[in-house]
BALOBA-1460 file (C-alpha; in Angstrom, 3 decimals):
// residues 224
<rec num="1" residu="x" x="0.000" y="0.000" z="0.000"/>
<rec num="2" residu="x" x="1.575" y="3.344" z="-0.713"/>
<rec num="3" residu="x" x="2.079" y="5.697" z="1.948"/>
<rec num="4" residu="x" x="0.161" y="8.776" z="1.449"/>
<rec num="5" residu="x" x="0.773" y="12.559" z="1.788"/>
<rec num="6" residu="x" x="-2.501" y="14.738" z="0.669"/>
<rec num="7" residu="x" x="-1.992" y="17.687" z="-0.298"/>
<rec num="8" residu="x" x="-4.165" y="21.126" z="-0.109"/>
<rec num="9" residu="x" x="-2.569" y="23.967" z="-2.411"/>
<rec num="10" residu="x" x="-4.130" y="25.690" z="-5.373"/>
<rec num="11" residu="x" x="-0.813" y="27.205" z="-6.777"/>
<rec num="12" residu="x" x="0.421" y="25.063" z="-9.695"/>
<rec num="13" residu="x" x="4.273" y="26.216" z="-8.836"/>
<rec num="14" residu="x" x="4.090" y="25.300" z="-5.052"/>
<rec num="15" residu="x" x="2.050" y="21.639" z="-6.420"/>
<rec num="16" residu="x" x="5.029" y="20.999" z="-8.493"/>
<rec num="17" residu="x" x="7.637" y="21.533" z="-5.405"/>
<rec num="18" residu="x" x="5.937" y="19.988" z="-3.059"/>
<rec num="19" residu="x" x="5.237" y="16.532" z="-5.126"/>
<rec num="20" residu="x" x="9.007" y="16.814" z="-5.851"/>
<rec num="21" residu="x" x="9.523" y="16.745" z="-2.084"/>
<rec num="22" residu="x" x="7.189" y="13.869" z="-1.012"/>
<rec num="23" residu="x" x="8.675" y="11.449" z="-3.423"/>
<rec num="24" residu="x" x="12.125" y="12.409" z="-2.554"/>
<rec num="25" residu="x" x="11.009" y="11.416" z="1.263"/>
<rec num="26" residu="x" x="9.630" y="8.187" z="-0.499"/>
<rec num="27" residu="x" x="6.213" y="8.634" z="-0.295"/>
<rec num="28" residu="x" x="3.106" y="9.352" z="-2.761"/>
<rec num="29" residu="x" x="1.769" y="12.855" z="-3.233"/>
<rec num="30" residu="x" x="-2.359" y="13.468" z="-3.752"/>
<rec num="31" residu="x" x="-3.025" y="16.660" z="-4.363"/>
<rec num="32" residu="x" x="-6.009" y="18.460" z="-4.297"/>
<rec num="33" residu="x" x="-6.570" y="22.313" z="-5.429"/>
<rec num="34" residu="x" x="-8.749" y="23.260" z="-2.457"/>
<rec num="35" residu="x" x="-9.862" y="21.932" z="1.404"/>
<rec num="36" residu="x" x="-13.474" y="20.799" z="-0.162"/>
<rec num="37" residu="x" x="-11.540" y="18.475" z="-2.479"/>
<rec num="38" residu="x" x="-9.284" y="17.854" z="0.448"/>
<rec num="39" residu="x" x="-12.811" y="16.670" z="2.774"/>
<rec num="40" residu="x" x="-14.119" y="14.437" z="-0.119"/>
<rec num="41" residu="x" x="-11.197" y="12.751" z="-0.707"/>
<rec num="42" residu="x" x="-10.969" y="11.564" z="3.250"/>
<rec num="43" residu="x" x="-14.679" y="10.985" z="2.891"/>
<rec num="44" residu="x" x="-14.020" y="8.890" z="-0.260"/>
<rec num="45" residu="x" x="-11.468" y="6.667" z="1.908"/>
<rec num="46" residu="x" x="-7.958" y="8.057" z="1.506"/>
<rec num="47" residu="x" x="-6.069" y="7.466" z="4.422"/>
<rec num="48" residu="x" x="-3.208" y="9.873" z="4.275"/>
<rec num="49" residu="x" x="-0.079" y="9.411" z="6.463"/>
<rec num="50" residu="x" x="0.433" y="13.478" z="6.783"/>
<rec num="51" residu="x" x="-1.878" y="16.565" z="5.470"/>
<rec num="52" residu="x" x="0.156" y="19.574" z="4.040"/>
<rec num="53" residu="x" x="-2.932" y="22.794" z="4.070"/>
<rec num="54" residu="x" x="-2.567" y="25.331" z="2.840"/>
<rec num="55" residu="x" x="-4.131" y="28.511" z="4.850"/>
<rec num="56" residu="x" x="-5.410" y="30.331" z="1.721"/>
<rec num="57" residu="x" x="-6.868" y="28.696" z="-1.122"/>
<rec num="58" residu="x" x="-10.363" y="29.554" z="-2.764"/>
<rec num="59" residu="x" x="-13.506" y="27.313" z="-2.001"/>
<rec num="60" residu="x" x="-12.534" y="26.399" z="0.920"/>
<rec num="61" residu="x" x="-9.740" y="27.683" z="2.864"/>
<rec num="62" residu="x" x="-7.225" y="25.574" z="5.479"/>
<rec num="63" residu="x" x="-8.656" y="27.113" z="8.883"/>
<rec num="64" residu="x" x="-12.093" y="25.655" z="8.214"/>
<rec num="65" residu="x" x="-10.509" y="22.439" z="6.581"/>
<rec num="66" residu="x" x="-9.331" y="22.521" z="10.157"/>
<rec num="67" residu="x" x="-12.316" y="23.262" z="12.017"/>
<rec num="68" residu="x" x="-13.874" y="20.470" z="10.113"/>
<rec num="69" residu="x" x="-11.585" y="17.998" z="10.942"/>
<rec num="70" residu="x" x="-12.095" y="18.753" z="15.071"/>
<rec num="71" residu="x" x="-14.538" y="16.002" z="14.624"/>
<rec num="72" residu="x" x="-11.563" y="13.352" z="15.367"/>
<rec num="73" residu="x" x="-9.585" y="13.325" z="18.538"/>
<rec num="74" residu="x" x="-5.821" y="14.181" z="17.925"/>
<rec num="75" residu="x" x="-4.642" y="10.490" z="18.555"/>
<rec num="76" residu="x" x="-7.016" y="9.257" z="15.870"/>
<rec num="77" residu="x" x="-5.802" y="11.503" z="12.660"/>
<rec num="78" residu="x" x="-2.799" y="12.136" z="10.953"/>
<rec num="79" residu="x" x="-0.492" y="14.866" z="11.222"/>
<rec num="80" residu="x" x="-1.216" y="18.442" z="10.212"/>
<rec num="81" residu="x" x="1.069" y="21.111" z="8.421"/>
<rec num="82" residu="x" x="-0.140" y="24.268" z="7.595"/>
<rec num="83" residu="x" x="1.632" y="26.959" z="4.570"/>
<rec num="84" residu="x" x="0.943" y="29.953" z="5.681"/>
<rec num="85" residu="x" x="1.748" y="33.117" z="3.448"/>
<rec num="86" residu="x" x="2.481" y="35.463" z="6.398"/>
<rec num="87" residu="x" x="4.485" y="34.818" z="9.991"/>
<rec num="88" residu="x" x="1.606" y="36.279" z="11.928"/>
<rec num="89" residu="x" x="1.755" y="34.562" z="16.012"/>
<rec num="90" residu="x" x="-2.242" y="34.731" z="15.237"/>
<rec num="91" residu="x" x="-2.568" y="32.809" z="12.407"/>
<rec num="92" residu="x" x="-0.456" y="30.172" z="13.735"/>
<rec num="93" residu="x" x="-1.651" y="30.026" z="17.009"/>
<rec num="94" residu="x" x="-5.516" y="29.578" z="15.712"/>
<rec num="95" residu="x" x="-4.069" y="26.608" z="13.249"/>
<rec num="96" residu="x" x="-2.473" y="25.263" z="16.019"/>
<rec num="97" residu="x" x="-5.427" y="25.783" z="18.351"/>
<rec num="98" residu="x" x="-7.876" y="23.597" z="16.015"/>
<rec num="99" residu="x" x="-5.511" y="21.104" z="15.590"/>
<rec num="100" residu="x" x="-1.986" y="21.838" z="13.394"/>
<rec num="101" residu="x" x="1.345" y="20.090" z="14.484"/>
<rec num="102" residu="x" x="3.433" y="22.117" z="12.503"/>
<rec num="103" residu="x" x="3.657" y="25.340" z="10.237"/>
<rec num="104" residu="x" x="5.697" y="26.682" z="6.996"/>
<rec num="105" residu="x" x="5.854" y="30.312" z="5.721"/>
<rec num="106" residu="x" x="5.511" y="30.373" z="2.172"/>
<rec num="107" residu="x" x="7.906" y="30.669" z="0.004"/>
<rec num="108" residu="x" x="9.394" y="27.683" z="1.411"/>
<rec num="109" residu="x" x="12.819" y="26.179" z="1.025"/>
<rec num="110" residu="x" x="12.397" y="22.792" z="-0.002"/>
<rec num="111" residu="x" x="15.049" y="21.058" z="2.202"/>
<rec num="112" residu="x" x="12.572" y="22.467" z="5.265"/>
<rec num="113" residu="x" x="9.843" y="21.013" z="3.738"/>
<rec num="114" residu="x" x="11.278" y="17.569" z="3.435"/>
<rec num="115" residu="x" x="12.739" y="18.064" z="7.452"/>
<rec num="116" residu="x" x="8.740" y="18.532" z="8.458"/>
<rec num="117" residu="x" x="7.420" y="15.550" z="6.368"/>
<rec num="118" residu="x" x="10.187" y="13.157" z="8.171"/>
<rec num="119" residu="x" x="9.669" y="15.056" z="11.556"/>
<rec num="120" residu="x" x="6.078" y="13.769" z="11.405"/>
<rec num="121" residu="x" x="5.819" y="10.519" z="9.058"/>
<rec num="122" residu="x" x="6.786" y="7.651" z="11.426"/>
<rec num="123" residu="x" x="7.259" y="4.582" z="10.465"/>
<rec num="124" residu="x" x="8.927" y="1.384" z="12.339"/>
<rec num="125" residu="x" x="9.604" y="-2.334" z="11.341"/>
<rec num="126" residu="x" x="8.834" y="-5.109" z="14.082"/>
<rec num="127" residu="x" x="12.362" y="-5.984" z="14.051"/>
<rec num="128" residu="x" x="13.629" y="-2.058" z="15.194"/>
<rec num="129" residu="x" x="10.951" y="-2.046" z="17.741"/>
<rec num="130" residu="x" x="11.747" y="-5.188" z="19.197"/>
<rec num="131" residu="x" x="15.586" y="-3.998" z="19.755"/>
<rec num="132" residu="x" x="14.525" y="-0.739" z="20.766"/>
<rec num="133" residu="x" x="12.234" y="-2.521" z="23.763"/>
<rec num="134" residu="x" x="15.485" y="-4.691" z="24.990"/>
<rec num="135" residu="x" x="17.767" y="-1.549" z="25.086"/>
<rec num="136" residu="x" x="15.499" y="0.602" z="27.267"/>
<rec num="137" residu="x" x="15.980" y="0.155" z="31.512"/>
<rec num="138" residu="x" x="15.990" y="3.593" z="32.478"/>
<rec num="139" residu="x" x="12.511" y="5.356" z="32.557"/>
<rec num="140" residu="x" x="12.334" y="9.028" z="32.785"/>
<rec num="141" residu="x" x="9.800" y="10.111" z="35.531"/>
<rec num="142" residu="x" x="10.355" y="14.196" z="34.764"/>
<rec num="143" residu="x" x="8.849" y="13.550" z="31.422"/>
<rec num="144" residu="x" x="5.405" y="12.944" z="33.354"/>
<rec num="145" residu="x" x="5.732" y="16.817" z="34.353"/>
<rec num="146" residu="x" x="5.895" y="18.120" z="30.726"/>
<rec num="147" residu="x" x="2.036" y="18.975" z="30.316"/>
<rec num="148" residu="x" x="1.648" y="17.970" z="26.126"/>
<rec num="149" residu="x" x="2.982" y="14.248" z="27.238"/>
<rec num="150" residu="x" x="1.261" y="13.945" z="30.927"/>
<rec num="151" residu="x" x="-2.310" y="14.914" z="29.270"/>
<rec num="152" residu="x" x="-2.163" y="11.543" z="26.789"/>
<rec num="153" residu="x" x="-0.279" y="9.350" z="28.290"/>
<rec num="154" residu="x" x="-1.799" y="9.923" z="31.874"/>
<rec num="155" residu="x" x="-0.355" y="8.661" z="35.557"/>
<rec num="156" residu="x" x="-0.649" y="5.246" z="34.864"/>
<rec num="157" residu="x" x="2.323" y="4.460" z="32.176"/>
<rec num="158" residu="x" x="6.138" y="4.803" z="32.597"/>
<rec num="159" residu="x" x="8.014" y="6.407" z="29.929"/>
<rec num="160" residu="x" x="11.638" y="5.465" z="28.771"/>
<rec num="161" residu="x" x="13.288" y="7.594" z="26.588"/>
<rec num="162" residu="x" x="15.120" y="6.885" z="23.241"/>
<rec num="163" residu="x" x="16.526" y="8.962" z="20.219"/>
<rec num="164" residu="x" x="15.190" y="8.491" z="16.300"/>
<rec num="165" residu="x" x="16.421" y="10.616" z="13.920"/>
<rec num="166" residu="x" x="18.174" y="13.222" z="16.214"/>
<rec num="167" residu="x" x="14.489" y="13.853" z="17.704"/>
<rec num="168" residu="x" x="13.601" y="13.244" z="21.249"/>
<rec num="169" residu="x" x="11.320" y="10.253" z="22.084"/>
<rec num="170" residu="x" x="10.212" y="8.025" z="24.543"/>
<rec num="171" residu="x" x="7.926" y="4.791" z="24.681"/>
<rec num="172" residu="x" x="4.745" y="4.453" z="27.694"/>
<rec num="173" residu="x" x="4.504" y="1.099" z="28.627"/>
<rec num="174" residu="x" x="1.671" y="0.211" z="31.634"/>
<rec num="175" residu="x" x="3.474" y="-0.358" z="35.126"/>
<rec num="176" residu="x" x="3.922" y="-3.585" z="35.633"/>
<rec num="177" residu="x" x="5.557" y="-4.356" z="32.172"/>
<rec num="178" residu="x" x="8.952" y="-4.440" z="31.084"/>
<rec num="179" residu="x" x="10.156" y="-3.452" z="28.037"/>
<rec num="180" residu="x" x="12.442" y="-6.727" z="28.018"/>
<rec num="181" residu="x" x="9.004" y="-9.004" z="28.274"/>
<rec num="182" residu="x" x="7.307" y="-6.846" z="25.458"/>
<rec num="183" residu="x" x="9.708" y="-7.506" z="23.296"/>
<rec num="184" residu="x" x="8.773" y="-10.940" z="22.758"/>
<rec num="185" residu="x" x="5.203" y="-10.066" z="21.610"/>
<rec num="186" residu="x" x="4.553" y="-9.954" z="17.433"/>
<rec num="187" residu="x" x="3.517" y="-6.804" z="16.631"/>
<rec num="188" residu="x" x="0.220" y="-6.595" z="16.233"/>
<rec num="189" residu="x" x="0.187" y="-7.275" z="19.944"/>
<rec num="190" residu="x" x="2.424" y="-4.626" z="20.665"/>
<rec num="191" residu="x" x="-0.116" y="-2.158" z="18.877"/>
<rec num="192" residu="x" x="-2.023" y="-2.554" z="22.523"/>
<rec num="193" residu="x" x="0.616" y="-2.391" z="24.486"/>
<rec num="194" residu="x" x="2.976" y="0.150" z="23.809"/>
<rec num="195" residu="x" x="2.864" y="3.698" z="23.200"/>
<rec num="196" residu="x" x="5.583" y="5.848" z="20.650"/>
<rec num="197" residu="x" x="5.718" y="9.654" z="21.217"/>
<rec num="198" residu="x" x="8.220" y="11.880" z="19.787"/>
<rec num="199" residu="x" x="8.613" y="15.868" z="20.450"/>
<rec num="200" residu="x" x="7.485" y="18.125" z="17.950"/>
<rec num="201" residu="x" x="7.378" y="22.190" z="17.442"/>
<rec num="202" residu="x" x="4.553" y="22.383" z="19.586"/>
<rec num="203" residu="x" x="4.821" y="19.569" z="22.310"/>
<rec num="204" residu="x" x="4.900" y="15.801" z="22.124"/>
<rec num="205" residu="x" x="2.434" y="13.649" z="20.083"/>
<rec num="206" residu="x" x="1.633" y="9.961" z="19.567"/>
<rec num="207" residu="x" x="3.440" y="8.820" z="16.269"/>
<rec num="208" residu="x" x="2.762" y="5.144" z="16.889"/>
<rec num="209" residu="x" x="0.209" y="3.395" z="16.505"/>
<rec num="210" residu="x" x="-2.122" y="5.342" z="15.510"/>
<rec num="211" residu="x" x="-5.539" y="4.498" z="16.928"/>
<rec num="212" residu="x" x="-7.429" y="5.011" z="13.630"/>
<rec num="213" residu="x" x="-7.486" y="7.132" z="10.224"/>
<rec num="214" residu="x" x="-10.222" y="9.292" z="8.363"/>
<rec num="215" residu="x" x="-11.751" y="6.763" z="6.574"/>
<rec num="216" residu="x" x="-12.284" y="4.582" z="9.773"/>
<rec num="217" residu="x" x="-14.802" y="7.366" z="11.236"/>
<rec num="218" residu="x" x="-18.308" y="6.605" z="10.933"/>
<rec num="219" residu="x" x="-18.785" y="10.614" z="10.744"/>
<rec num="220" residu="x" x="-17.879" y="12.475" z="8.125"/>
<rec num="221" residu="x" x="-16.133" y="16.022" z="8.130"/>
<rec num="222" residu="x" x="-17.858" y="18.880" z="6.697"/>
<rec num="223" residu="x" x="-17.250" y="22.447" z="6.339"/>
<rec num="224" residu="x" x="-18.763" y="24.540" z="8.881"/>
């Protein structure tokens, strides 16, 4: 199955660069001209692994693509990045506040582009996980005190730290669990036992497994 990144942005130039980008990171591009097309495809079953928005387009613009898509809990959609044309703290903080992970000024350099889509595509093979799990023994109990992990992960998980990709990380396992004994388990069993976070620009966020995509919903989002 090919690994997804749809695409919001009505400007043919910016289409071209960022398709360029998305296969260079090894994925497939979809791109649609405005966030109505962007809806109906999620509604017709694509299940992206990251949404690129842009903020301005005509139809239907990325802020309401946004406010449509509060209809899923955070850990049950993919990644957000928004293009925004201006730097304005307000226009970033509302994206943010209904639901954006990460943002870009436009014009964009494509090297940053290509950072964002690997900050926030995770991906891990049973084999990594498994020798991540026997190399952890150390849990970190300060990272219950940073507010963006504490409020999904809760009081009732430890959390051991690890590095991917020069990003900071860390794992929430129940008490009463090693990481050792987990490590056994195939890995569809490790889907329900094991959480993966990693730190983005604006706090930590589940990257593994996520809990369910679009297309999974039985409601549908619509522009408000």
């Amino acid at each position: 199955m090919p690994r997804i990144v749809l695409v919001a942005e009505d400007e043919t130039l910016s289409q071209r660069l960022v398709t360029a980008v998305i296969q260079y990171c090894g994925l497939t591009p979809r791109i649609v001209g405005n966030g109505q097309e962007l809806l109906d495809a999620l509604n017709e079953g694509v299940e992206p692994e990251l949404i690129l928005l842009d903020l301005e387009m005509p139809v239907m613009g990325g802020i309401d693509v946004l406010k449509a898509l509060k209809i899923y809990p955070a850990e049950e959609r993919c990644p957000i990045v928004v293009f925004t044309a201006n730097n304005q703290e307000s226009t970033v903080l509302e994206a943010v506040s209904l639901g954006a992970d990460d943002f870009i000024v436009k014009p964009f350099k494509t090297n940053e582009l290509a950072q964002r889509i690997k900050d926030l595509v995770f991906d891990i093979s049973e084999s990594d996980l498994k020798t991540i799990l026997s190399s952890l023994h150390i849990q970190d109990h300060r990272l219950h005190d940073v507010r963006s992990l504490h409020k999904r992960v809760g009081a009732d998980a430890a959390l051991y730290p690890f590095s991917n990709q020069e990003k900071p990380m860390c794992i929430a396992i129940h008490f009463g669990q090693s990481p050792q004994t987990l490590a056994r388990l195939g890995m569809n069993d490790l889907t329900t036992h094991i959480s993966i976070f990693r730190k983005g620009s604006f706090g930590w966020r589940k990257v593994w497994p996520r809990s369910a995509k679009f297309a999974k919903s039985s409601s549908k989002p619509k522009a408000s």
